[in-house]
C-alpha positions, 0 to 999 in steps of 0.5 A: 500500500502506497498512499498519500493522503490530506487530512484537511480540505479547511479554507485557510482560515481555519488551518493551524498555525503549523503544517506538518507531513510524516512519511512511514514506512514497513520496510518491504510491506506498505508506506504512506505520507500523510499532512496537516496542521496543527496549532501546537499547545503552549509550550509543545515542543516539536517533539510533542507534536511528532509524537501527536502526528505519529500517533495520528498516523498509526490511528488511521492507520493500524496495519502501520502502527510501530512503522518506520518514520522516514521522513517528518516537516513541521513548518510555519504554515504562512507564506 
């Protein structure tokens, strides 16, 4: 299974202050890379919201829960 997926079709005014995008992987078996947003908690680290993103991932996801990460971006979501 290769995918991609958007988790949000939100006018922009509704996005989060963050865009993320996470690309797991089952080495040999199936992969996907998902994005969003966010608005991150005051005082969420970036390694909160990877976790928050990975857990994501893995709940619409089952059969890739524990996957490999191979990639993550957590940006500004302003140009």
């Amino acid at each position: 299974m290769n995918s991609t997926e958007q988790t949000s079709n939100r006018p922009a005014a509704l996005e989060g202050t963050h865009h993320w995008i996470i690309t797991v992987e089952q080495p040999g078996r199936a992969s996907l890379t998902i994005d969003g947003s966010c608005t991150p908690g005051l005082g969420a680290t970036r390694r909160d919201v990877f976790r928050d993103v990975k857990a994501f991932a893995e709940s619409k996801h089952p059969d890739l829960r524990g996957a490999n990460v191979v990639f993550f971006a957590l940006e500004s979501n302003q140009i």
